[in-house]
N, C-alpha and C positions, 0 to 999 in steps of 0.2 A: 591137975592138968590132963593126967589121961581119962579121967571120966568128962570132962568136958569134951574131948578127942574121939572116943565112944558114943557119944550121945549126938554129935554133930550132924551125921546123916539122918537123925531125924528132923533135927532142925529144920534142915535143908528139907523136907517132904511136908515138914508144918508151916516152912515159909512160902512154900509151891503152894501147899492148899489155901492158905491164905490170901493167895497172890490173887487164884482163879477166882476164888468166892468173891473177894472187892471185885475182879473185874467183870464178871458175870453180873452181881449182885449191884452194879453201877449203872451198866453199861449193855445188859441185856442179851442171856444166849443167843438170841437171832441175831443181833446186831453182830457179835461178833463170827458168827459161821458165814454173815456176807463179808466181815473184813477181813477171815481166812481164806476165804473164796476168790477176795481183788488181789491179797498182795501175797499167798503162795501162789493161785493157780496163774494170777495173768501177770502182776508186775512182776516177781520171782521168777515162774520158769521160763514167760514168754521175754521179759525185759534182757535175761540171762541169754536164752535162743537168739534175740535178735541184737546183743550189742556181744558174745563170746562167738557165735556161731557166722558173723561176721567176716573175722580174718580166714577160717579158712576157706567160708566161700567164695570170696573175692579173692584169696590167694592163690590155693588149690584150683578152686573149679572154674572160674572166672580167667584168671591168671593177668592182673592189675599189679600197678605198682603200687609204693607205700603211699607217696604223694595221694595218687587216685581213688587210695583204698580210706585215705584220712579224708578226702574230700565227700566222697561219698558218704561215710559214715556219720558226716557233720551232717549232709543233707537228709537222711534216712531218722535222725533226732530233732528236727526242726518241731515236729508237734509238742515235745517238750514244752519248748520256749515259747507255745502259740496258746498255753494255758489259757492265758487271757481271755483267747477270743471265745473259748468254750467256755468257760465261766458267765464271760460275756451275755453269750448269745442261752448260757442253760437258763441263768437267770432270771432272762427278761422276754424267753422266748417258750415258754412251756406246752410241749407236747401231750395233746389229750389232757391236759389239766395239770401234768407231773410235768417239774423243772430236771427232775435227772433222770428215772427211770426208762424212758422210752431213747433221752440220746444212748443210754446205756446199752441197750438193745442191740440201737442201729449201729452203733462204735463195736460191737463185738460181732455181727456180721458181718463187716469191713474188713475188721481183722484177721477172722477166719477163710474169710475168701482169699486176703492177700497172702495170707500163709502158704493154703493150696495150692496157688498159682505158681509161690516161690517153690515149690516142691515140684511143681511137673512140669514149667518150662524151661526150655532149654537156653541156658545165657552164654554167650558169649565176647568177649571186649566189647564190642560196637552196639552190643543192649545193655553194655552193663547199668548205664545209666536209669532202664527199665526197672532192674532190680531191686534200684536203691528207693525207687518212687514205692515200689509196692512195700521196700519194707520202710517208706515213711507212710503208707497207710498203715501197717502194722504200728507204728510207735503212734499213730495217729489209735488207733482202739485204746490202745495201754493208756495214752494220758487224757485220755478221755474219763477211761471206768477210776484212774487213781487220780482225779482231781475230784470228781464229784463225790468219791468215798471218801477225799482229804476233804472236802467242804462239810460233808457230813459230819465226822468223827473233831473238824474241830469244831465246832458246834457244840459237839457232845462235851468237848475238854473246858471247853467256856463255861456249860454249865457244871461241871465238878471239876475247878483248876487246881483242888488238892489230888489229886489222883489223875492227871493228866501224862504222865511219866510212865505209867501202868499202860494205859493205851497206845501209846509211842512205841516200848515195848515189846507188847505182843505185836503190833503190826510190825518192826523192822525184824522181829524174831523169825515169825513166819515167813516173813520175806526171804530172809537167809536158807530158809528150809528150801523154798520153792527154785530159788539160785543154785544150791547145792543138788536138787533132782532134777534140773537141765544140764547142769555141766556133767552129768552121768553118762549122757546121752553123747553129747558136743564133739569129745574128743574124740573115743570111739569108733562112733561110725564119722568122723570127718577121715579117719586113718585107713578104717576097712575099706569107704566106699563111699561113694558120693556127699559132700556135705551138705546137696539141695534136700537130703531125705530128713535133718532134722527139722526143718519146718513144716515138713507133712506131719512129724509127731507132734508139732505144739500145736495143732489143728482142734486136739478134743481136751487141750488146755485152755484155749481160747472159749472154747464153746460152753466148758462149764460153768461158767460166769451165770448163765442165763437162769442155771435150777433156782437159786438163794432170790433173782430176782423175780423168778415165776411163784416162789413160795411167798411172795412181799415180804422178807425178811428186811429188805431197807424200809426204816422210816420215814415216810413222806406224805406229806397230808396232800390231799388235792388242792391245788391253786382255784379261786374261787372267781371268775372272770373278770366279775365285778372290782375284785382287789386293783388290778394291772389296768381298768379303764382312764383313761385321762379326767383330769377333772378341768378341763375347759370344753365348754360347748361353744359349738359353732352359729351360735347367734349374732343379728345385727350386730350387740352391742359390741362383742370383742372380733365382730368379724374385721375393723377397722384398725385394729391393733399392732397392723403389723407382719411381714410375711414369715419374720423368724418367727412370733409367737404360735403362729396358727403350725408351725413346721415343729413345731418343739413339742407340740399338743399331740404328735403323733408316735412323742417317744414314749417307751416303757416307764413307767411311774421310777422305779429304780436309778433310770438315765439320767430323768430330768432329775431326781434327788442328787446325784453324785456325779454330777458333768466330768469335774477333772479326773477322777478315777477310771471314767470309761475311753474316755480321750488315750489315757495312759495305756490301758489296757489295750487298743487299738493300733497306738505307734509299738508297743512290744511285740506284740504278732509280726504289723508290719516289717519290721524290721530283722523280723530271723526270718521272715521269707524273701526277703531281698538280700539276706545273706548269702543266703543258697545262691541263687541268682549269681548276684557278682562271685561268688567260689567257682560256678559254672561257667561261664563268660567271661570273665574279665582276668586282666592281669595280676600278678602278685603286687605291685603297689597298689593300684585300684583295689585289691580285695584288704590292703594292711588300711588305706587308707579310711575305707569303707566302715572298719571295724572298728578302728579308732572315735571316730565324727559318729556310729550310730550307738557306741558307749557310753562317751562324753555328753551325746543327745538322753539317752534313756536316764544316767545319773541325775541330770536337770530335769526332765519333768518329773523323775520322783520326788524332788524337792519341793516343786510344784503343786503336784495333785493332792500328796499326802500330808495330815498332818508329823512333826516332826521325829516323834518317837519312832512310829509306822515305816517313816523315809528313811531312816538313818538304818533302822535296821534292814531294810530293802536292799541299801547301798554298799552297807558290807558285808552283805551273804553273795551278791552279785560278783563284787570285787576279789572276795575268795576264791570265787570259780574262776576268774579272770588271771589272776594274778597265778595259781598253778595251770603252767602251760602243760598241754594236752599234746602229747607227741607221740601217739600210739605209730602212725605211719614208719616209724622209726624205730620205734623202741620194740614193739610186736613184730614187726620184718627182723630184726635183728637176733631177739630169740628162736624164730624158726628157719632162719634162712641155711637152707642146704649148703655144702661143702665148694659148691659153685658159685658160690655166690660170697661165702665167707669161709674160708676157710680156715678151721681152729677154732669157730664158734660154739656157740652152746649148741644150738641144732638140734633143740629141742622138737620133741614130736607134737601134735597137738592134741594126745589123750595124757600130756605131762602137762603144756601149755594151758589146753582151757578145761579140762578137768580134772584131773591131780591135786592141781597148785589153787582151782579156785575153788574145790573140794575143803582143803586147809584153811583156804581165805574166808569160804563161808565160816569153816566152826571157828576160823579166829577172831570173825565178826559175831558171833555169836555170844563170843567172851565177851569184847566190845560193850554187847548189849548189857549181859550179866552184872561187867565192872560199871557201867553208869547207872543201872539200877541201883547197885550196892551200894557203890562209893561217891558218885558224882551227881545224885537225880537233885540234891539241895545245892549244888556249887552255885559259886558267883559265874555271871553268863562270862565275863573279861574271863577269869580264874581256867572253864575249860577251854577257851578257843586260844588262849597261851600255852594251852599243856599242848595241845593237839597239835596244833602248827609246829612246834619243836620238834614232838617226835616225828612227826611226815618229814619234817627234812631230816632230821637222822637216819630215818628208815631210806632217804634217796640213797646215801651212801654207797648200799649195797649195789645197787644197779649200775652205781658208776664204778666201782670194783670192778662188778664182771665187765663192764666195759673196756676198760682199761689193762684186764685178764689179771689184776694183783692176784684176783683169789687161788689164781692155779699155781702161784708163784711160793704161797704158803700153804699148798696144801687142800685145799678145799674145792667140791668141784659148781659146777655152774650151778649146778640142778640143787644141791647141797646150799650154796651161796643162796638160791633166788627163793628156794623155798621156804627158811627162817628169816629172809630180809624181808622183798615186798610182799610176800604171798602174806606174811604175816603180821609184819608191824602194819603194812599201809591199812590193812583190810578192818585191822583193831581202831586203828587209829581215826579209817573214813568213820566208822560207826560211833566211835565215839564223839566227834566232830559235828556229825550228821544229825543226830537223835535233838544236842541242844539248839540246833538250826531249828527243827521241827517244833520243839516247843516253844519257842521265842517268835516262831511265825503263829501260832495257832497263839499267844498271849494277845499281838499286836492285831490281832483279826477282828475289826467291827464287828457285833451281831446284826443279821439281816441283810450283810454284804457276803456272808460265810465264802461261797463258790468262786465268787467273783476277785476278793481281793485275796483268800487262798491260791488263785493262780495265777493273780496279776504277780504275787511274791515266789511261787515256784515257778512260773515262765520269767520272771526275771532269772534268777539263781541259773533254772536250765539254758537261760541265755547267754550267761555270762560261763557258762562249758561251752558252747557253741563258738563264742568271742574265743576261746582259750584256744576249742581246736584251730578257731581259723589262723589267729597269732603263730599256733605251732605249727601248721601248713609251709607259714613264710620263714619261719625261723629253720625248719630241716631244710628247708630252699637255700635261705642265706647264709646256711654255716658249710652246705655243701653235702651234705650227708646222702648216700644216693642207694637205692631201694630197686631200682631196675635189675629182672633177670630177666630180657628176652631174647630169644637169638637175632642177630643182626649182621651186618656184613662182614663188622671190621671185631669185635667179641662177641663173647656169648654171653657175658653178663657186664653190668655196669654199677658195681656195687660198692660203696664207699662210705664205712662207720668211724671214719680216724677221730672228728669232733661230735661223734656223739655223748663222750664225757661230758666234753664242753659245754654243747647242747642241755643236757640234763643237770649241770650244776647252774646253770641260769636259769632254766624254766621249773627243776623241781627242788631247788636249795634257796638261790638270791632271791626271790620273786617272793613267792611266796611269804617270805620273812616281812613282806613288808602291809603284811595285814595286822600285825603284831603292833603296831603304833593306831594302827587305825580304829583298833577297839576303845581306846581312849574318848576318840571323838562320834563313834556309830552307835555303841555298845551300850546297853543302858546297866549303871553299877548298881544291876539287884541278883538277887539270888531268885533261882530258876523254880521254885516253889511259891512266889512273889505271884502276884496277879494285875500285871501291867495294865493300866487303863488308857486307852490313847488319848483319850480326851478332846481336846479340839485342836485348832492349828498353833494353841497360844502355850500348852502346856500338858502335862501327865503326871495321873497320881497313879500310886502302888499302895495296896491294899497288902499287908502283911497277916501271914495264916493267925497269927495267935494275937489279932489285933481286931478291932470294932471298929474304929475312926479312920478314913480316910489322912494318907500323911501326903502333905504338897513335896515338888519336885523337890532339887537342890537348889533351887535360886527361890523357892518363894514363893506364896500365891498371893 
């Protein structure tokens, strides 16, 4: 035993070496110094900048409530959830010949500029709304440059689906890197001094993107014109054919293949932009209402467009985001709300708040990654979204502790409490959670749709965060939970956390729980090494690693 114990650390350095070589030796040094490139320099530190660097600009510097600060921040991720339409329009719309390279380009001077802007202009309440636009063209760069790296790379996992978990990987590895050298920054100077100064520093994060793409390090063949021409000509004979046909003759070869997918792809955009909208404009029933009718809508035509293996899994990656309610408005106001506002709370700083504690969260996501390499990369898909869902609600616990202040009552202090509960189980647990989503999106993904139906399924998923915060907008409304510190006539503050327990054992305990039945009916029972074929609208086979013969569904072919 102790020469086993002795030798160990080399293991650990021959299973590192091993690791790089399959994934270089796969998957191509270049390819991967651009996929270090998207997801530490812009989804990592810029995605960390702009959803950590958030509260305290809107709190701090801005000086919003929680409500406005949760509504805003739904609007400011709306590109998320509008994957689609970039998928969309990269696929069938190609620039100078390339389907990704050049919107890459132009999505990363966008972002860079909206960065700058957030760094040197002056906001206050009545532009905050300004704000939130320019950091939705910021999230508008990021899901831009990590949809068309996700179309890429799953592509690449399609073609070696035994080593597809190696890619996942490194890309959520790096990611975590990139998260954890933002929140360096975040807390910080949010404490010393202005919080608008950390988006002037993601400025030459944003901008790096460009070297790996100026080097051609992404793979991409030139689109050939010829490919995307329509194959009806406008001759006599079919000129009589019809006004839809001669109108249809004008779409992208792509479109006219895959009508109901594009259709899809079109009402999901639609729909988290109209989200925004009614969150801006309209009443709390109208926005519960809204949320509701444009869920229920998007669940039905993915049943629609998609064949059923593809829908099913669509519907409960969507549902998960849905179903844990998003109630940062409340929950973030209430770890840093000053002694005026709550008094006896934690009152936390925010170089504890969003660098400290997501300092820990990165390396405890990093483990995350570590433990599904190790232990989890072969599980049954059912087997980890059971584990995972348990502990996220056990890990809620903690937060309704300190809500509740048991933990001061035995002993333990806030910062003590929140840093081995959520800082730690949730961050293990998103990652672990997270990674099998990603590979069960990149199994069910058509070839030759890669772009398009990679974001028609992560604009769903981001949509269904979008649903969750809007849900948790109404729900801190209707349990009463109140976020206001401004001066006014009759007090100086208007602040009320009594049912935020409550709040939180509904949105991050019961709710949740009830994805855990729904794996039975979404979930397809294979193991995550499996090579799912979607096949058509009538059925799917799985191709098993140490197998030659194609094996039919469970009902039969």
């Amino acid at each position: 035993m102790g020469g086993w114990r002795g030798n160990r650390p080399l293991e650990w350095v021959r299973g590192s070496r091993n690791y790089w070589n399959r994934l270089v030796g796969n998957f191509t040094l270049e390819f991967i110094v651009l996929l270090t490139s998207c997801y530490y320099g812009v989804k990592g530190t810029l995605y960390t900048f702009v959803q950590s660097g958030q509260l305290p600009y809107f709190q701090k510097y801005v000086g919003i409530t929680g409500i406005e600060y949760q509504k805003y921040k739904l609007v400011s991720s709306l590109p998320w959830a509008m994957k689609a339409w970039i998928g969309l329009i990269s696929d069938n719309y190609p620039i100078w010949g390339y389907n990704k390279r050049y919107y890459m380009v132009l999505a990363t001077f966008i972002g860079s500029v909206s960065f700058a802007l957030l760094g040197v202009l002056d906001i206050d309440q009545s532009t905050a709304l300004f704000a939130a636009l320019l950091l939705f063209f910021a999230s508008l760069d990021m899901a831009t440059v990590d949809l068309l790296c996700e179309g890429k790379y799953a592509e690449k996992m399609m073609e070696k689906p035994e080593t597809s978990s190696d890619l996942v990987s490194w890309v959520w590895g790096v990611y975590q890197l990139g998260s954890l050298t933002a929140s360096l920054f975040i807390g910080p100077v949010s404490d010393r001094y202005s919080p608008k100064i950390i988006y002037l520093i993601a400025v030459p994060f944003a901008l790096q993107f460009l070297i790996p793409l100026a080097l051609g390090y992404l793979p991409e063949e030139r689109v050939s014109p010829a490919s995307e021409a329509s194959p009806i000509g406008m001759t006599r004979t079919n000129w009589n054919a019809g006004v839809t046909m001669r109108l249809v003759s004008y779409l992208p070869r792509k479109m006219r293949e895959k009508p109901r997918i594009f259709v899809m792809a079109f009402l999901t955009a639609l729909s988290a932009l109209l989200l925004g909208v009614v969150h801006l404009t309209g009443t709390e029933g109208q926005q519960l209402t809204y949320t509701i009718c444009a869920s229920v809508m998007l669940c039905a035509c993915s049943s629609w467009a998609l064949p059923p293996v593809l829908s099913r899994a669509n519907i409960y990656m969507f549902l998960c985001q849905v179903l844990y309610i998003q109630v940062s408005g409340a929950l973030d106001y209430f770890y840093t709300a000053g002694p005026e506002c709550f008094a006896g709370g934690p009152s936390f700083s925010f170089s504890y708040y969003t660098t400290y504690t997501v300092i820990v969260g990165s390396l405890a996501a990093w483990l995350g990654v570590v433990l599904f390499q190790a232990w989890m990369r072969d599980w049954n898909f059912r087997r980890v979204f059971w584990l995972t869902t348990f502990v996220r609600v056990i890990g809620s616990i903690f937060d309704i502790c300190i809500a509740l202040r048991w933990n001061l009552s035995i002993g333990i202090s806030d910062k003590t409490m929140y840093m081995f509960g959520d800082a730690v189980i949730y961050n293990i647990v998103y990652q672990m959670d997270f990674m099998p989503a990603v590979v069960l999106t990149s199994k069910v993904c058509p070839k030759g749709l890669e772009s398009t139906i990679y974001a028609l399924l992560a604009g769903m998923q981001n949509m269904g965060q979008n649903v969750s915060q809007s849900l948790g907008s109404y729900l801190i409304e209707a349990m009463g939970v109140k976020t206001a510190c401004k001066p006014s006539v009759d007090e100086e503050c208007d602040c009320d956390f009594d049912n935020l327990p409550l709040l939180l054992f509904v949105s991050h305990m019961v709710l949740p729980l009830l994805t855990i039945p729904l794996t039975f009916l979404l979930i397809p029972n294979r193991r995550m090494t499996d090579t799912l074929d979607v096949g058509n609208d009538d059925h799917h086979r799985v191709v098993k690693e140490d197998e030659v013969e194609l094996m039919p569904n469970d009902a039969g072919e």
